[in-house]
KEKOL-945102 format. One record per residue: residue number from 0; residue in one letter; x negated, y, z negated of N, C-alpha, C in turn. Coordinates in Angstrom, 1 decimal. Layout:
REM KEKOL-945102
+-----+-----+--------+--------+--------+--------+--------+--------+--------+--------+--------+
!   n ! res !    n_u !    n_v !    n_w !   ca_u !   ca_v !   ca_w !    c_u !    c_v !    c_w !
+-----+-----+--------+--------+--------+--------+--------+--------+--------+--------+--------+
! NUM !   A !      X !      Y !      Z !      X !      Y !      Z !      X !      Y !      Z !
...
+-----+-----+--------+--------+--------+--------+--------+--------+--------+--------+--------+
REM end
This chain:
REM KEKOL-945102
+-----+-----+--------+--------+--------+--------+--------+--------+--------+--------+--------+
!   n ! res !    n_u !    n_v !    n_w !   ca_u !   ca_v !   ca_w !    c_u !    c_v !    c_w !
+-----+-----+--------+--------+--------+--------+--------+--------+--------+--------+--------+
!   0 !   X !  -18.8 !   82.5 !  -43.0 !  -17.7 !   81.6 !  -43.2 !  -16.9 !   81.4 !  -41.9 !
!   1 !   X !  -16.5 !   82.7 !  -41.0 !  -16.2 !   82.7 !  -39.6 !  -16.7 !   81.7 !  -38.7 !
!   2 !   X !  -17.7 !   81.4 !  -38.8 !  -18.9 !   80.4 !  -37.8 !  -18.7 !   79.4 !  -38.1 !
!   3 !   X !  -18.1 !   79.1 !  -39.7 !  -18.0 !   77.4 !  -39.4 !  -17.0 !   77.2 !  -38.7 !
!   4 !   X !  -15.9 !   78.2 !  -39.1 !  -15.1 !   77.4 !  -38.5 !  -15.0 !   77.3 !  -36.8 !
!   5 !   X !  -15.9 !   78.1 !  -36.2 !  -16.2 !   78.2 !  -34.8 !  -17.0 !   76.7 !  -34.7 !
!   6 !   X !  -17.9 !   76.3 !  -35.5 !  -18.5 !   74.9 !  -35.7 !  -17.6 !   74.2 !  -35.4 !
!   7 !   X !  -17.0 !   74.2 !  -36.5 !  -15.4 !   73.1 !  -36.6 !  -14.6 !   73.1 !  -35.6 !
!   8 !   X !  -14.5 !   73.7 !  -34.7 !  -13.5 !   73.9 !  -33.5 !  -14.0 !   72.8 !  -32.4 !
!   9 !   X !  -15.4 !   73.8 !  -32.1 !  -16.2 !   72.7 !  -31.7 !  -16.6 !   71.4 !  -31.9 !
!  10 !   X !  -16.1 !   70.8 !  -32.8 !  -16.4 !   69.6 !  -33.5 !  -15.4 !   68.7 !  -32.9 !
!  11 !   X !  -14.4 !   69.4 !  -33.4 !  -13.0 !   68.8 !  -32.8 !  -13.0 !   68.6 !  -31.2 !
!  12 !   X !  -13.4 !   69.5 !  -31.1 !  -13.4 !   69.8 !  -28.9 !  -13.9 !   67.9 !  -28.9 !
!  13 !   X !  -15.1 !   68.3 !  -29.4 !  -15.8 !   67.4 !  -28.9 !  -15.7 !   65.5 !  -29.1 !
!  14 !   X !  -15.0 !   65.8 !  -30.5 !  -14.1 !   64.4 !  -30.7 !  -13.2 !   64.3 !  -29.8 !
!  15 !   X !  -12.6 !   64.8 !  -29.8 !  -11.0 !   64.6 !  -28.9 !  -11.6 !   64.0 !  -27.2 !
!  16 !   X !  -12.8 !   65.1 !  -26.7 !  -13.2 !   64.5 !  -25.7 !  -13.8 !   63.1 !  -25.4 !
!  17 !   X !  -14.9 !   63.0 !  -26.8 !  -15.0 !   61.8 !  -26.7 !  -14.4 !   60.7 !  -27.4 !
!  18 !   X !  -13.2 !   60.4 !  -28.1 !  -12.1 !   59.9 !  -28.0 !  -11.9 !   59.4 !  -26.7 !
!  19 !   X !  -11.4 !   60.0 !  -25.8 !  -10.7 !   60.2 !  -24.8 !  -11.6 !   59.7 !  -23.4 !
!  20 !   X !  -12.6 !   59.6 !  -23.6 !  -14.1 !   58.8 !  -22.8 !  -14.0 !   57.4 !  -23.3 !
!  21 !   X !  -13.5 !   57.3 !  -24.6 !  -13.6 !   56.0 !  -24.8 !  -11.8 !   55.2 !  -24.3 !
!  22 !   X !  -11.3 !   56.2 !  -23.8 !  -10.0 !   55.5 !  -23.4 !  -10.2 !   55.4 !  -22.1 !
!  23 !   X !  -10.7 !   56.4 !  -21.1 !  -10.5 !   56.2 !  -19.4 !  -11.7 !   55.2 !  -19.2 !
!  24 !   X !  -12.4 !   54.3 !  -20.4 !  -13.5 !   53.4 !  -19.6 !  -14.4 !   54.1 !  -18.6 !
!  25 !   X !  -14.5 !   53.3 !  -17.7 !  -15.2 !   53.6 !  -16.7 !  -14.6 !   54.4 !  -15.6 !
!  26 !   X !  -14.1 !   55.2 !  -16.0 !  -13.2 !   55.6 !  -14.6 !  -14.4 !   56.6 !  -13.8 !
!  27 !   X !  -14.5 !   56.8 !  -12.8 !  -15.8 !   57.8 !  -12.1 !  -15.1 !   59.4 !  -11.5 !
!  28 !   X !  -13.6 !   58.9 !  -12.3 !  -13.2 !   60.8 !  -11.4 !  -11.6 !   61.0 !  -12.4 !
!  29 !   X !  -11.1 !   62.3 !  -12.7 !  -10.6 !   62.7 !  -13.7 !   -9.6 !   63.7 !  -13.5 !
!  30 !   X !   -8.4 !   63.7 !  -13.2 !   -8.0 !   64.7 !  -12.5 !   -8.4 !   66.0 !  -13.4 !
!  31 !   X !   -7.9 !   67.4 !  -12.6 !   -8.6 !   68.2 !  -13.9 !   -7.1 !   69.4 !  -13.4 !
!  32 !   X !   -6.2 !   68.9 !  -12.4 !   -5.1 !   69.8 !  -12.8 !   -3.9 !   69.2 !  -11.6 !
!  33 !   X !   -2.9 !   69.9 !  -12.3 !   -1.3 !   69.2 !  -12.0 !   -0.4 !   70.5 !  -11.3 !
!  34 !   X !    0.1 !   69.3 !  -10.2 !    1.0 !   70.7 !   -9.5 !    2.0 !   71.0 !  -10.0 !
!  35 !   X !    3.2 !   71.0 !  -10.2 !    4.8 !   70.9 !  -10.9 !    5.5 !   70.1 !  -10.9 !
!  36 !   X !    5.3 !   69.0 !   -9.8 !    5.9 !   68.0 !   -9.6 !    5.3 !   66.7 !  -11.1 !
!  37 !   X !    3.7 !   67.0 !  -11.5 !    3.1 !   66.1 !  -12.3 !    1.8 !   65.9 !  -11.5 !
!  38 !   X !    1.9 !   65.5 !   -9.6 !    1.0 !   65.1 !   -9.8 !   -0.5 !   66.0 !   -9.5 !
!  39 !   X !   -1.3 !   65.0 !  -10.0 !   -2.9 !   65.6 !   -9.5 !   -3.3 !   66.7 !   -8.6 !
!  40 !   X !   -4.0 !   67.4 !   -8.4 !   -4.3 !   68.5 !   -6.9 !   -5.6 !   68.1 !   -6.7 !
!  41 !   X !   -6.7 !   68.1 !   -7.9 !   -7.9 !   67.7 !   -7.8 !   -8.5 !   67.2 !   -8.8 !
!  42 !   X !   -9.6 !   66.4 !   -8.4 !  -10.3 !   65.7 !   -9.6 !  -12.1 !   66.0 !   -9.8 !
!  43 !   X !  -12.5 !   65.6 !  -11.2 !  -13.8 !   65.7 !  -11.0 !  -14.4 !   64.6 !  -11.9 !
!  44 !   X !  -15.8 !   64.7 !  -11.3 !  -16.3 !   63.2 !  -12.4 !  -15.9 !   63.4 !  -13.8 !
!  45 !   X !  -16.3 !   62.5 !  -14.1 !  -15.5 !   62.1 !  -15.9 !  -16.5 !   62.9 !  -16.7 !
!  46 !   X !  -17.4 !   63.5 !  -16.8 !  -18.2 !   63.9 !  -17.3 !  -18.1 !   65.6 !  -17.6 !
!  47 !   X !  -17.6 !   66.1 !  -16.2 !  -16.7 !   67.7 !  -16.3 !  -15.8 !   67.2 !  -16.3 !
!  48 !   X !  -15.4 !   66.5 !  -16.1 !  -13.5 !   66.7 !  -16.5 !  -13.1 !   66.6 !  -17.8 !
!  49 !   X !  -14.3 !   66.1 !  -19.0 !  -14.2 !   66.0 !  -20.3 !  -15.1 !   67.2 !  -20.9 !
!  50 !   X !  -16.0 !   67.0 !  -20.5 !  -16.7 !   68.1 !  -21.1 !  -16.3 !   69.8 !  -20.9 !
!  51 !   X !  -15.4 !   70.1 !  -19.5 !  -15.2 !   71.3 !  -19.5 !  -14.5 !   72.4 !  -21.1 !
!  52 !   X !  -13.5 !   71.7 !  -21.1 !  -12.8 !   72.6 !  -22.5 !  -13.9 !   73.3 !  -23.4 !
!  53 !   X !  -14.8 !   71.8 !  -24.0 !  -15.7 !   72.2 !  -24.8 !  -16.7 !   73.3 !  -24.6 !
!  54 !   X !  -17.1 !   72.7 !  -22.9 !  -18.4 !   74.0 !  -22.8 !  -18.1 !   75.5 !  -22.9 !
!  55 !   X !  -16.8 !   75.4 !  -22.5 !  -15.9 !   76.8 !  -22.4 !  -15.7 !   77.1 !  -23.6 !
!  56 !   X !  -15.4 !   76.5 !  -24.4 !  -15.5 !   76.8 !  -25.8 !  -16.4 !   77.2 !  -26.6 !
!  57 !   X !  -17.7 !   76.7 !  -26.4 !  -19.2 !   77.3 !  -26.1 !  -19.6 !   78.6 !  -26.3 !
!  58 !   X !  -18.8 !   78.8 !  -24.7 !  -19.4 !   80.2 !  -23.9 !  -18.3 !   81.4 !  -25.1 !
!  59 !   X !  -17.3 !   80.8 !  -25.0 !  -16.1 !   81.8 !  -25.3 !  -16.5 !   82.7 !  -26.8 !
!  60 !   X !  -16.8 !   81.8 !  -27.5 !  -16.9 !   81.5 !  -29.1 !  -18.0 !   82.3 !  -29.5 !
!  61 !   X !  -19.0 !   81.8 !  -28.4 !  -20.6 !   82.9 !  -28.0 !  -19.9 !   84.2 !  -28.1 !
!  62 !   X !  -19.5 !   84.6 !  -27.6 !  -19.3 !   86.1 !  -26.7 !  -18.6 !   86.7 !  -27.6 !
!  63 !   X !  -17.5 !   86.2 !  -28.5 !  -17.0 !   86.4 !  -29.8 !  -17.4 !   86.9 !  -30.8 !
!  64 !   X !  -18.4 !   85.6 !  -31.3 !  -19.4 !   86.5 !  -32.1 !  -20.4 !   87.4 !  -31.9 !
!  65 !   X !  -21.0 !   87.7 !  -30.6 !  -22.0 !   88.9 !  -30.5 !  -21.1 !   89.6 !  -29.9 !
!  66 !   X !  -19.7 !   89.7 !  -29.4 !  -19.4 !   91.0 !  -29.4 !  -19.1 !   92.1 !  -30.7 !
!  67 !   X !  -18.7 !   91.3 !  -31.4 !  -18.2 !   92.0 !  -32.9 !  -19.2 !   92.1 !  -33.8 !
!  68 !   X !  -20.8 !   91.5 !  -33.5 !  -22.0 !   92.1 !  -34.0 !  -21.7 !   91.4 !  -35.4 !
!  69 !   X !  -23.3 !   91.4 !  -36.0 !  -23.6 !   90.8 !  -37.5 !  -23.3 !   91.8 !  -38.7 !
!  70 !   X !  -22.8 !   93.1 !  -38.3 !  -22.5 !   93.8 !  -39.0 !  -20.9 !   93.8 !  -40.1 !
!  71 !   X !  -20.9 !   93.8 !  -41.1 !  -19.5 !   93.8 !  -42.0 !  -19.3 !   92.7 !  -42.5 !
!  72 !   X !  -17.8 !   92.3 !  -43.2 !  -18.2 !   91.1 !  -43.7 !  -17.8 !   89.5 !  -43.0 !
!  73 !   X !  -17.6 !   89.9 !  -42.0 !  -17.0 !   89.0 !  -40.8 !  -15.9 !   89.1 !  -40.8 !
!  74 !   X !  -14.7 !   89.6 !  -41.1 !  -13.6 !   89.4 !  -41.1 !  -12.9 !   90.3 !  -39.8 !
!  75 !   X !  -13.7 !   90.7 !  -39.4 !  -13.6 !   91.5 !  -37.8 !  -13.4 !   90.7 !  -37.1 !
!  76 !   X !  -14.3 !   89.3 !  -37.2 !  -14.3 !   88.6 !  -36.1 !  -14.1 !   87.7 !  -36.4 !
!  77 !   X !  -12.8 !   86.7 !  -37.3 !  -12.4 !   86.3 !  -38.2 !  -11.4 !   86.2 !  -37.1 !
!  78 !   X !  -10.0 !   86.7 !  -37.2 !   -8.8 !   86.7 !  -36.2 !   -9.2 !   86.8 !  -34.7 !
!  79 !   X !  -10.0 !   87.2 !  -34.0 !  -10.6 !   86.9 !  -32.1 !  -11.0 !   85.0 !  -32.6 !
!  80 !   X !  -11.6 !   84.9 !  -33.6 !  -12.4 !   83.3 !  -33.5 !  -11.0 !   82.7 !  -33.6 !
!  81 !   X !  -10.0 !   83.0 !  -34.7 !   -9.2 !   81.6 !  -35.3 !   -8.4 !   81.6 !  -33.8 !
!  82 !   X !   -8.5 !   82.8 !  -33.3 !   -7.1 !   82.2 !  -32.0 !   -7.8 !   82.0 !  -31.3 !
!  83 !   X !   -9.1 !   82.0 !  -30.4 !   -9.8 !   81.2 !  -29.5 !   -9.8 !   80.4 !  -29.8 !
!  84 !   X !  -10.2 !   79.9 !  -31.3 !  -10.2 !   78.1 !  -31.4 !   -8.6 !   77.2 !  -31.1 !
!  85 !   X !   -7.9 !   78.3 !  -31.6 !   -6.5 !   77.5 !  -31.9 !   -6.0 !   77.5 !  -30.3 !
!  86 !   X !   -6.5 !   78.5 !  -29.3 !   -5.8 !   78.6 !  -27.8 !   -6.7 !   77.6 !  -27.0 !
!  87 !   X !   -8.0 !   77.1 !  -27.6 !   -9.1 !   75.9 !  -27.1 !   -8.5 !   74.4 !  -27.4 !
!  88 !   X !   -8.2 !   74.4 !  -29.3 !   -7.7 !   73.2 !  -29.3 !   -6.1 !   72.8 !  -28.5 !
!  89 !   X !   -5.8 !   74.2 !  -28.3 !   -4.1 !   73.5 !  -28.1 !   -4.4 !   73.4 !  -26.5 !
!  90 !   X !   -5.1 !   73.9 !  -25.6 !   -5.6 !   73.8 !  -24.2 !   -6.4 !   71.8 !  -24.0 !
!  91 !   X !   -7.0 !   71.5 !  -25.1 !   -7.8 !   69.9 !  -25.0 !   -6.5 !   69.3 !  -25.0 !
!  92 !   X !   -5.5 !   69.3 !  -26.0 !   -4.4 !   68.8 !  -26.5 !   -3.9 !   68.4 !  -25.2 !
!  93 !   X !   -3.2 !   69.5 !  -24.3 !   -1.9 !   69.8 !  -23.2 !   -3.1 !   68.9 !  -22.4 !
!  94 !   X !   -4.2 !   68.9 !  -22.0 !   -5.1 !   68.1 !  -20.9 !   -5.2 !   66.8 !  -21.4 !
!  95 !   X !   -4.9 !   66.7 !  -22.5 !   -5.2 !   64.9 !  -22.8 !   -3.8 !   64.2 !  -23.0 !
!  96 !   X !   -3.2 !   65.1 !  -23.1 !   -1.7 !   64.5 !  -23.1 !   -1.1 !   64.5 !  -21.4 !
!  97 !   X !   -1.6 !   65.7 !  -20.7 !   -1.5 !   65.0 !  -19.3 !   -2.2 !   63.7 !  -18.5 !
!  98 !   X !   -3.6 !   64.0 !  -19.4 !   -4.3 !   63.0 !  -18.2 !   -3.9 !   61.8 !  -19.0 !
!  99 !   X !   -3.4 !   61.1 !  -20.2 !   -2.8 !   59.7 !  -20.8 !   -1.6 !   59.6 !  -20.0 !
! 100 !   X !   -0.7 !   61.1 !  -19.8 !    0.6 !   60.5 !  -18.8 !    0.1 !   59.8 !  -17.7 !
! 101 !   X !   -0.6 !   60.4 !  -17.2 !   -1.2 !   59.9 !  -15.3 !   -1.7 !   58.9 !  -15.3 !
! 102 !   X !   -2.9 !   58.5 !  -16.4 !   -3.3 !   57.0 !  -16.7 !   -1.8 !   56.3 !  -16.6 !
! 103 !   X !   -0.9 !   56.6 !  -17.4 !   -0.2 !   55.2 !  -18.0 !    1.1 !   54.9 !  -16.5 !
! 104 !   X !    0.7 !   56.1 !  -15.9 !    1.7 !   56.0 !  -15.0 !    1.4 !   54.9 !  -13.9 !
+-----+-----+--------+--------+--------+--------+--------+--------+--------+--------+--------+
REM end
């Protein structure tokens, strides 16, 4: 039951990003972080600049569940998954709510 919702996280990652492909059109570069002032420091094609969160979420989610092993009834690794997911989705969130500010600006 743990794993779906590690599915489900992922699911979301991956909507939200591509959502969000379907708003920057064509653009060929994406900022991927902000100094304090707001603006940009550096960018990367549109392709890592959307897909990063998710892959990371990937790897993260991976390492999760084989650290805590197939053994018991999952509920070990039940609380490490719900807050990776929830510190993944609220990390896509804070990046898509910046990069729509920078767009509209």
């Amino acid at each position: 039951m743990v794993y779906v919702f590690a599915v489900l996280t992922l699911a979301i990652l991956s909507c939200l990003s591509a959502l969000a492909g379907f708003r920057v059109g064509d653009l060929d570069r994406l900022p991927m972080q902000w100094d304090l002032n707001g603006q940009p420091t550096w960018y990367a094609p549109t392709w890592i600049a959307l897909g990063f969160i998710p892959l990371i979420g990937v790897i993260v989610m991976a390492i999760v569940a084989v650290s805590h092993g197939p053994g018991g009834d999952g509920f070990g690794v039940a609380r490490p998954m719900v807050t990776v997911g929830a510190i993944l989705i609220a990390a896509e969130i804070v990046y898509l709510f910046m990069l729509r500010r920078h767009l509209s600006a």
